[in-house]
C-alpha positions as CSV (number, residue, x, y, z in Angstrom):
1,X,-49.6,-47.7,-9.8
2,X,-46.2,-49.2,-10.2
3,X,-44.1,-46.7,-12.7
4,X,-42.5,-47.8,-15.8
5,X,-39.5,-50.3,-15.5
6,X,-37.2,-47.9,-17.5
7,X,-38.1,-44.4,-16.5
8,X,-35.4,-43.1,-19.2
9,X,-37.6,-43.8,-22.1
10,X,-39.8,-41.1,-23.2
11,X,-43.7,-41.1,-23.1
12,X,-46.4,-42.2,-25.4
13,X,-49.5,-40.0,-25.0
14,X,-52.6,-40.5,-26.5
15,X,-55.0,-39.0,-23.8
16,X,-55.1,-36.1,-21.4
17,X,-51.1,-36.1,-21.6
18,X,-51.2,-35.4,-24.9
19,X,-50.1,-31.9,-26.4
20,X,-52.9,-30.0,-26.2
21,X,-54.6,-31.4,-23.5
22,X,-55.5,-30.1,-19.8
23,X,-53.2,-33.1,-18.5
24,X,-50.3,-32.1,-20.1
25,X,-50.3,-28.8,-18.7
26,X,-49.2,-30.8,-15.0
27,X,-45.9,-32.4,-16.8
28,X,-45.1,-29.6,-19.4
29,X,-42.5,-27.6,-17.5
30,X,-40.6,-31.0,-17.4
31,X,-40.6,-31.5,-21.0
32,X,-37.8,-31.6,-23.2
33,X,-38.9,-32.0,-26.8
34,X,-42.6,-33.5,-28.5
35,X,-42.6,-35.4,-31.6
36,X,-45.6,-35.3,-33.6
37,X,-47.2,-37.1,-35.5
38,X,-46.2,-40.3,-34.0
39,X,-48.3,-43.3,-33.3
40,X,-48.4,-46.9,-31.8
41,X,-50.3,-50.1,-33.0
42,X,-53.3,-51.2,-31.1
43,X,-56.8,-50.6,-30.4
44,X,-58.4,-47.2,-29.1
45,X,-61.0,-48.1,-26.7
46,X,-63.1,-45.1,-24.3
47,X,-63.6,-46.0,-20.9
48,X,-65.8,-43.9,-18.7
49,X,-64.8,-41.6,-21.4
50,X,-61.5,-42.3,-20.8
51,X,-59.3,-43.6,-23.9
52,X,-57.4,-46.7,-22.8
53,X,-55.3,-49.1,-25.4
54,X,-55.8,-52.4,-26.1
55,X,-52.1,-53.5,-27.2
56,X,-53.8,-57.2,-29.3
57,X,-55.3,-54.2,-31.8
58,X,-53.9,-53.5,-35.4
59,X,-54.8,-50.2,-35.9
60,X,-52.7,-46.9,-35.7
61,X,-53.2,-44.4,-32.4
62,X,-52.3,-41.1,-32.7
63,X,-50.5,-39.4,-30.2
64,X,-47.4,-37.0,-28.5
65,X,-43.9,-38.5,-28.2
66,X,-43.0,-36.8,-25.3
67,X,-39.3,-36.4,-23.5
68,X,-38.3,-35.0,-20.4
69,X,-35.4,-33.1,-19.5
70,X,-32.4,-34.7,-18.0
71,X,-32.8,-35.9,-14.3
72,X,-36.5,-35.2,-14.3
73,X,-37.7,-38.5,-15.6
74,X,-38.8,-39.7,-12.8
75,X,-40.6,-36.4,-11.4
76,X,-42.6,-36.1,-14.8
77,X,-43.5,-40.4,-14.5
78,X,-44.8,-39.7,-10.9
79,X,-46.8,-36.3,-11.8
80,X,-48.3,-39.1,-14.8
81,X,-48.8,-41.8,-12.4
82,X,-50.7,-39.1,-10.0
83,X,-53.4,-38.3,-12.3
84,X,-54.1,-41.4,-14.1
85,X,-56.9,-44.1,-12.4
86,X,-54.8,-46.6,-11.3
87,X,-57.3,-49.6,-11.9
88,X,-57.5,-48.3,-15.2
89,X,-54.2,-48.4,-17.0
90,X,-51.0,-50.5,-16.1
91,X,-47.3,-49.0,-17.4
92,X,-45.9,-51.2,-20.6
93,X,-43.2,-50.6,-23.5
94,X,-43.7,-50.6,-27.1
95,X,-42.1,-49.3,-30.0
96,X,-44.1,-46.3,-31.7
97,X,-44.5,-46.8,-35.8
98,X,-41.3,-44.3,-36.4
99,X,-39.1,-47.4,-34.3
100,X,-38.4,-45.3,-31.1
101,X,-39.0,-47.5,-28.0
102,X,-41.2,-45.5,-25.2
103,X,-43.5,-46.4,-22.2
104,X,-47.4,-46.0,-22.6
105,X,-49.8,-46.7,-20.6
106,X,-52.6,-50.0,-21.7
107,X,-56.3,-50.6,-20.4
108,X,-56.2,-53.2,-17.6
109,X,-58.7,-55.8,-19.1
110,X,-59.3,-53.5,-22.0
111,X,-62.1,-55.2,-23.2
112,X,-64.2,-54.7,-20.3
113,X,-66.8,-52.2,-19.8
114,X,-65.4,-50.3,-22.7
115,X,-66.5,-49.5,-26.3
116,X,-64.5,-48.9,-29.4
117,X,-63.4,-45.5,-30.4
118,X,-64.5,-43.9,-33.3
119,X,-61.7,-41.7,-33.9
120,X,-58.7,-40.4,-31.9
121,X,-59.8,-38.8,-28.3
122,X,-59.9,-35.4,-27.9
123,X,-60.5,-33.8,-24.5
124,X,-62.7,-31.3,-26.2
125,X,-65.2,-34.1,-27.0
126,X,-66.1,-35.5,-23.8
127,X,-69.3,-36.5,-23.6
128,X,-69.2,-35.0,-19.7
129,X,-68.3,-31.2,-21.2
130,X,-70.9,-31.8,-24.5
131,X,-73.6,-34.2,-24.7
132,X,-74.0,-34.6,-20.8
133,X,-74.5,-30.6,-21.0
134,X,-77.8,-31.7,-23.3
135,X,-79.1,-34.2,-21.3
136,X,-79.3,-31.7,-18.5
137,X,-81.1,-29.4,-20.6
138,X,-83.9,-32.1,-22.8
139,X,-84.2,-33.3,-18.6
140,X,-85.0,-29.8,-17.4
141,X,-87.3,-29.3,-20.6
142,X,-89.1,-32.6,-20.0
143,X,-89.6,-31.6,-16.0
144,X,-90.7,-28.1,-17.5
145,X,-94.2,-28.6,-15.5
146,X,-92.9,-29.8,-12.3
147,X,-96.4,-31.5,-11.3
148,X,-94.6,-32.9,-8.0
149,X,-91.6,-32.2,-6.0
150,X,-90.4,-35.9,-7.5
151,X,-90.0,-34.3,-10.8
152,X,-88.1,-31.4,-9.2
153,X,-85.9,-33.7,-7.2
154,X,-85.3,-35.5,-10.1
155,X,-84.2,-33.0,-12.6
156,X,-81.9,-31.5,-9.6
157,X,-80.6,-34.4,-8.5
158,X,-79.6,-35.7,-12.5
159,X,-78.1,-32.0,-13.2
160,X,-76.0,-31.9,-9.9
161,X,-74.6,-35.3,-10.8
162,X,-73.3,-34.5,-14.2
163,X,-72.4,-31.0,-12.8
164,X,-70.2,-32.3,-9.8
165,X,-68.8,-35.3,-11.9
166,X,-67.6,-32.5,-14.9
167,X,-66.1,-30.0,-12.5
168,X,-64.3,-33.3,-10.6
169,X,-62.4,-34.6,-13.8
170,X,-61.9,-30.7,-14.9
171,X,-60.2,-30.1,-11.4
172,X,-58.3,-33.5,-11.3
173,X,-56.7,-32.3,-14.7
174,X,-55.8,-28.8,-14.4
175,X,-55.8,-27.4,-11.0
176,X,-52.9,-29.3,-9.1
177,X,-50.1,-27.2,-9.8
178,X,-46.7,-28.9,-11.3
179,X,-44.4,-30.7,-8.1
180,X,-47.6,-31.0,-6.1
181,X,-48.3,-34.3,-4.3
182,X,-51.9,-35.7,-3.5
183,X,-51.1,-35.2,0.1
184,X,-50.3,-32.1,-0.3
185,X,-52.9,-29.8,1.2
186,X,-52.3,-26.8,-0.6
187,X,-52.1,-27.7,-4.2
């Protein structure tokens, strides 16, 4: 992903950057000061359970005004650009609702594949770490006779996949230690 164009602005986060959230933890040691509450004008959309913004919206998104220290900038806008899917958000400016200019990052063709969001994301909430959690277990239940090895290939085969896709966006967000690069093999 191509950074921000002015990578001396702080950062609007609404999403796993957020205060609070596992992403944060990857940027935090480079952070000067977080204002909150703060918010920007659009619409908060989940896409593969990620929250993305669609900028045409009206309505207020919550989120962490974050700075970095001096010089660090453009450390803490690559750590940002590392862990965020590329074909899902694109870098823009806006001005939050309390008039200080920032870079945030927008859904690339917001509209598509996504669904509106009810309220303002919270980590905690994922459907991968909750409801997926419930599936697995009303699956198991339903399998509960196993009359063929089908059924017990089935119920494996659905419990491994929300098992491997959870513990893949856990590690993605809180196991590559600050300063690491993708390439590097031992972060």
């Amino acid at each position: 992903m191509i950074g921000p164009n002015d990578i001396n602005l702080p950062f609007f986060a609404y999403g796993v950057f957020r205060k609070g959230e596992l992403g944060f933890l990857s940027i935090s040691d480079l952070v000067s000061r977080v204002v909150e509450p703060c918010s920007v004008t659009g619409s908060l959309l989940l896409r593969d359970g990620l929250p993305i913004i669609d900028p045409a919206g009206r309505s207020n998104i919550p989120g962490s005004l974050i700075s970095f220290r001096e010089g660090l900038n453009g450390e803490a806008y690559d750590r940002i650009d590392r862990l965020e899917p590329h074909r899902q958000y694109r870098w823009e400016e806006t001005t939050t609702a309390q008039s200080v200019r920032c870079n945030y990052l927008i859904g690339r063709s917001p509209h598509k594949g996504s669904v509106p969001a009810d309220e303002g994301w919270n980590g905690r909430n994922d459907p991968l770490f909750t409801s997926a959690l419930e599936v697995v277990n009303e699956s198991l239940a339903a399998y509960s006779d196993f009359d063929s090895k089908a059924d017990v290939q089935a119920a494996n085969g659905l419990s491994s996949a929300l098992v491997v896709d959870g513990t893949l966006r856990f590690a993605a967000l809180s196991s590559r230690r600050p300063g690491c690069r993708q390439s590097d093999a031992d972060c």
